[in-house]
N, C-alpha and C positions, 0 to 999 in steps of 0.2 A: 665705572663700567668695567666687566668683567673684562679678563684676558678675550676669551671667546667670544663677546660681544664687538669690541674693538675690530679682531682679524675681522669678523664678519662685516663690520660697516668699510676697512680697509677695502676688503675685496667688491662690495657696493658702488664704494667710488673710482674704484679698477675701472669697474664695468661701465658705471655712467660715463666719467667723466674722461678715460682716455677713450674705449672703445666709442661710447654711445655719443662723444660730442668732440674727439677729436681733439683732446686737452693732452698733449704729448708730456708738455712741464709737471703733470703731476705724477708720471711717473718718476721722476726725482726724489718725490716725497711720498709716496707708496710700497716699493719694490727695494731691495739689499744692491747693495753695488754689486754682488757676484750673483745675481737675479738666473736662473735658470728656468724655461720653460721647455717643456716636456710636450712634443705633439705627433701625431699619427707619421708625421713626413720627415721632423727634423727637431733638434733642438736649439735653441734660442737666446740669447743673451737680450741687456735690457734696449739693448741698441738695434740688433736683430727684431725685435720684439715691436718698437716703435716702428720700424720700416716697414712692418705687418701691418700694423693698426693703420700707419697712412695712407698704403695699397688698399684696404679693404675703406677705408674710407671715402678714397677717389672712385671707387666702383659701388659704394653704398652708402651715397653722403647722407639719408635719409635713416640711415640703422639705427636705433634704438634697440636697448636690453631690457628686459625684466628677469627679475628672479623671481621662479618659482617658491622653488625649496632652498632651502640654505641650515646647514649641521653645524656645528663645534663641537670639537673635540681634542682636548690638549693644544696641539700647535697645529690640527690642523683645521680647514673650514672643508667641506663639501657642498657644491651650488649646483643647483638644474637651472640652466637659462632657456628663455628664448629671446632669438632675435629677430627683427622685426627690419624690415626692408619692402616700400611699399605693398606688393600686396604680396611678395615673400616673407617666406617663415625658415625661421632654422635652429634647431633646438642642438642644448649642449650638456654637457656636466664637466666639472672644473672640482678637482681637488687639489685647496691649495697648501703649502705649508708655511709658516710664517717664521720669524724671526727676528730680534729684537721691535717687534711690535709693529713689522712692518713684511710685505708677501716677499717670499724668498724660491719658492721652486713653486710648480704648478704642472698640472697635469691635465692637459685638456681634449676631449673629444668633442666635435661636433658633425651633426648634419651638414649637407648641402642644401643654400636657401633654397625652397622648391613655393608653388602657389597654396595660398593658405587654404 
């Protein structure tokens, strides 16, 4: 599997498996120990980062991701997401940057969920 194929299934299972199912332990095995996240309001460490996902989790236990679209390019990935919260919708884009073969900085904008 190529470099760029790799980040891209890394940032996949970002998305399912902390976000869409609430699996905090894999960001252990996804994310750099100096993990940086980049977002409209604040920036984010990987501990910062978890307290996010469990917040949005208790107010959208039902969230599910899909990606659209998804890029490689050298270190980095670019993703369109949408996310999915009963009959809420909320669409994103995430460019991520990786490092030793795992997500190291990210940059992410999203929507507000609104009705589909």
């Amino acid at each position: 599997m190529s470099d760029g194929e790799h980040n891209k299934e890394v940032f996949r299972r970002y998305g399912e498996e902390a976000w869409g199912r609430g699996n905090l332990a894999v960001l252990q095995d996804l994310l750099t120990d100096d993990f940086v996240g980049h977002t409209g309001l604040r920036n984010r460490d990987r501990q910062q980062l978890a307290e996010d996902i469990r917040a949005y989790r208790e107010r959208h236990p039902d969230m599910t991701f899909e990606i659209v679209d998804q890029l490689a390019a050298g270190d980095r990935v670019a993703t369109r997401l949408i996310a999915r919260s009963g009959e809420r919708v909320a669409t994103g884009l995430n460019i991520s940057r990786f490092a030793e073969r795992r997500l190291a900085e990210e940059w992410a904008v999203w929507t507000d969920f609104e009705p589909e």
